[in-house]
Backbone bond lengths (Angstrom), bond angles and torsions (degrees), N, CA, C in turn:
res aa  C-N    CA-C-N  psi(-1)  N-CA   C-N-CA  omega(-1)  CA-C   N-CA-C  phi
1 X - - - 1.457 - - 1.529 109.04 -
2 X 1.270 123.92 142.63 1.172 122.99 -141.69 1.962 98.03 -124.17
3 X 1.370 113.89 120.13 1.876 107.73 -164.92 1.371 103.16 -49.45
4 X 1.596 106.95 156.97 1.488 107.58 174.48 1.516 120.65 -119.08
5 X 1.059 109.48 143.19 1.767 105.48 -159.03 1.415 118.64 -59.12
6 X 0.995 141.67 119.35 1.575 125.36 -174.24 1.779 111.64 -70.66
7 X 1.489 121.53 -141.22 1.376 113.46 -168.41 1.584 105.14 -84.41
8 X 1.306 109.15 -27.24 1.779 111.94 -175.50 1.529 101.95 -61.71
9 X 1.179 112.55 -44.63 1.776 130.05 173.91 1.811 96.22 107.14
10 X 1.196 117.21 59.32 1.546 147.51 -164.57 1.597 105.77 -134.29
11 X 1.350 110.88 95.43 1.606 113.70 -179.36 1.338 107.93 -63.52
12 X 0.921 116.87 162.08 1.599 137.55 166.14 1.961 113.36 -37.94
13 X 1.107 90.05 -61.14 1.402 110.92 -170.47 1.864 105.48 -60.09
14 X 1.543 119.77 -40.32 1.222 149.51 -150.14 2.161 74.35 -90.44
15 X 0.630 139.77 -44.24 1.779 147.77 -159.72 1.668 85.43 -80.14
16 X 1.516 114.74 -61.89 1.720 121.25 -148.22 1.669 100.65 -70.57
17 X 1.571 115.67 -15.72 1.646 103.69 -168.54 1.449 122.01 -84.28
18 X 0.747 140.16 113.86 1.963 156.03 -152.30 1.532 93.43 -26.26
19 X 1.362 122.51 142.44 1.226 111.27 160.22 1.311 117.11 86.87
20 X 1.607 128.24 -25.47 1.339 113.65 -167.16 1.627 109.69 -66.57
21 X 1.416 113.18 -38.21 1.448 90.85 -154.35 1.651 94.97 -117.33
22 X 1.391 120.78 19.89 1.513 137.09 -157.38 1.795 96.04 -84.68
23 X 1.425 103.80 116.80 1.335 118.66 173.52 1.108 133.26 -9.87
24 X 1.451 157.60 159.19 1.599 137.46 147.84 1.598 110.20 -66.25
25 X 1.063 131.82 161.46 1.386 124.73 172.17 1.650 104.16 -76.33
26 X 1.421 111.36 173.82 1.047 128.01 -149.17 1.693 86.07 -104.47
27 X 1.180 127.01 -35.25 1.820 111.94 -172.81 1.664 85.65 -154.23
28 X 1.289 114.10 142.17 1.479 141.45 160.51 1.413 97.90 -100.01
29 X 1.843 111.31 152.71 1.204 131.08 170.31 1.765 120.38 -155.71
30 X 1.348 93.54 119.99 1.338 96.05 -173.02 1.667 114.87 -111.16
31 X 1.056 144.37 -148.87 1.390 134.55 -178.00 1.442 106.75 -74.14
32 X 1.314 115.96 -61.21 1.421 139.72 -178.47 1.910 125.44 -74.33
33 X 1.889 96.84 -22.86 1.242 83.81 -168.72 1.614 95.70 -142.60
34 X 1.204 106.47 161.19 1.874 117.17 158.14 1.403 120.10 -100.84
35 X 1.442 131.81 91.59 1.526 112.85 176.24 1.640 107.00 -92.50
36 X 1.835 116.08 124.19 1.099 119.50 -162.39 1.865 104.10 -132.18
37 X 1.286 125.22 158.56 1.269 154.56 173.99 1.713 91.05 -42.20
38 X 1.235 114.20 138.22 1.794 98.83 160.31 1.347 119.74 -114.46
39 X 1.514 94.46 150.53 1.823 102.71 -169.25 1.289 94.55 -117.18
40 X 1.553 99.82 172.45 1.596 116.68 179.62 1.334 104.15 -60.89
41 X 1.081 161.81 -66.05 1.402 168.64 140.53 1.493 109.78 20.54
42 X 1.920 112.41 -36.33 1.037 105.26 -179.17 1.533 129.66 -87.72
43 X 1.621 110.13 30.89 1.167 119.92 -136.18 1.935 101.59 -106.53
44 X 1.367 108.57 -25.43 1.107 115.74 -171.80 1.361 119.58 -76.60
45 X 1.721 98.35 -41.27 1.844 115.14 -179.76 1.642 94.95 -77.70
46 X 1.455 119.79 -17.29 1.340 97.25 -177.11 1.251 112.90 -92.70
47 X 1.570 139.40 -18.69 1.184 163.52 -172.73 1.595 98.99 -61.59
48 X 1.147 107.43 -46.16 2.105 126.99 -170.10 1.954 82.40 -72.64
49 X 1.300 111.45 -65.66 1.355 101.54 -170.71 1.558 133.35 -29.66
50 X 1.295 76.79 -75.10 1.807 117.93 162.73 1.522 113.83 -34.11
51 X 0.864 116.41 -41.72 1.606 123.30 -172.47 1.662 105.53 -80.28
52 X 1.466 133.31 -44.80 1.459 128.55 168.34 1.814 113.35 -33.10
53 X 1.006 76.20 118.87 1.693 90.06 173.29 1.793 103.60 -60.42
54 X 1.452 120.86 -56.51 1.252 92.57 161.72 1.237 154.21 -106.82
55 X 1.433 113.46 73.19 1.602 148.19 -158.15 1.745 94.77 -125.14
56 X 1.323 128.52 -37.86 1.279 130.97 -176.86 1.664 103.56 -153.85
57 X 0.993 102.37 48.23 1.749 130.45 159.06 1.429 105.73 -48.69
58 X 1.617 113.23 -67.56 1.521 102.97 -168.31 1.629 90.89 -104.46
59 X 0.678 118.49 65.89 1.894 105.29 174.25 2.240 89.93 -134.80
60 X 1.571 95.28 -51.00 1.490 109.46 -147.47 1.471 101.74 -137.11
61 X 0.855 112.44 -10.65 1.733 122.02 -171.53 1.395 136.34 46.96
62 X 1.509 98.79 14.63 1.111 112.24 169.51 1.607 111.57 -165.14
63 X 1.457 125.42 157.90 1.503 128.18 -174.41 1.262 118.12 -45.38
64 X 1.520 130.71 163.96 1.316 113.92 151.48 1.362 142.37 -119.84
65 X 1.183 118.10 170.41 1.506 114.46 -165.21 1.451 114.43 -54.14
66 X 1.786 130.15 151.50 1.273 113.24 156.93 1.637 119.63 -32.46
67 X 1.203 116.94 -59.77 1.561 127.87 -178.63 1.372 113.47 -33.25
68 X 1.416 111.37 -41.22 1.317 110.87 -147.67 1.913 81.34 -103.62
69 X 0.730 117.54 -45.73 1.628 115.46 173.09 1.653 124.48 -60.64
70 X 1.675 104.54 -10.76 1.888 93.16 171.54 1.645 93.84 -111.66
71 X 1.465 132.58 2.19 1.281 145.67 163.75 2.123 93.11 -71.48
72 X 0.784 123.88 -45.11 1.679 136.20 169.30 1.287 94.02 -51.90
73 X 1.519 113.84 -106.92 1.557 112.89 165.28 1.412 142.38 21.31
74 X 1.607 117.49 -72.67 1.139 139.00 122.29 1.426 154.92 -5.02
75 X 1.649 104.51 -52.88 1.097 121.43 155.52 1.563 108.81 -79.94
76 X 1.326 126.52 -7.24 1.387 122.01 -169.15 1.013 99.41 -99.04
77 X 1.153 135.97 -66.31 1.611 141.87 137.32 1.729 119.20 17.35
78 X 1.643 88.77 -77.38 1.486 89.82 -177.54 1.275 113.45 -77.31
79 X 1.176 137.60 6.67 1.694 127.32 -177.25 0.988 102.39 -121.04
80 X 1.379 145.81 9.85 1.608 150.11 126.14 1.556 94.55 -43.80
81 X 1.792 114.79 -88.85 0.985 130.99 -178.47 1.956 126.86 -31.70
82 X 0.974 101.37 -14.55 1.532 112.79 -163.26 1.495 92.26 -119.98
83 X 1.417 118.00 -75.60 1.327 128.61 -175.02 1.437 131.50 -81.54
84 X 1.696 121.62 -22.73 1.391 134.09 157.09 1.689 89.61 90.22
85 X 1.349 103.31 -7.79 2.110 95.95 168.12 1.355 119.98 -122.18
86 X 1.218 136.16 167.99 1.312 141.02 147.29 1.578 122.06 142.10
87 X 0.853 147.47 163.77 1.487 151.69 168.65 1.648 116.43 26.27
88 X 1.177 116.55 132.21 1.902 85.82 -177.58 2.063 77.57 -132.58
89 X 1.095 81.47 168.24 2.133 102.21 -173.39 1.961 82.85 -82.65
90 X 1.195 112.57 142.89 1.252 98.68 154.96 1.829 104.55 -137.28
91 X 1.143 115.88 161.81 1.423 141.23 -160.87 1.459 116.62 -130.25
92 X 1.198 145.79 120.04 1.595 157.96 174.92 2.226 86.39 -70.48
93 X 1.364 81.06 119.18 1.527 88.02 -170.33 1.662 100.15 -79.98
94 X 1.195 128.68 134.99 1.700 132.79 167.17 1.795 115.67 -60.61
95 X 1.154 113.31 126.23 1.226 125.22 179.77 1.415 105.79 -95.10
């Protein structure tokens, strides 16, 4: 008997194999760097970023507001949360 696709159109069998539907991890680490999940916390150092005019020079031509940078945040947030991909914070790891 042969699995039957459920509503995604994702057989049974396609669900049971290791790994298919298993989370991203929560922080990568490589020699040099940490790429990690972003939290509210990261909102202040990114706010300072965000605001340089040339940080989004050719996008907007000028920095952006706190507002418009935890509205960023947010969307980063939720498409981890929703989608399990997208953007990760990264960090120069301490030696």
């Amino acid at each position: 008997m042969s699995a039957q696709p459920d509503r995604a159109g994702t057989t049974r069998a396609a669900v049971n194999r290791p790994g298919f539907y298993r989370r991203p991890p929560a922080h990568l680490r490589t020699e040099r760097l940490v790429l990690r999940a972003w939290t509210d916390a990261d909102l202040d150092p990114l706010a300072k970023i965000f605001a340089m005019k040339a940080v989004w020079q050719f996008r907007f031509d000028r920095g952006l507001t706190r507002e418009e940078t935890a509205a960023f945040l947010e969307r980063q947030q939720e498409s981890w949360r929703t989608h399990w991909f997208g953007l990760w914070a990264t960090e120069l790891r301490h030696r």
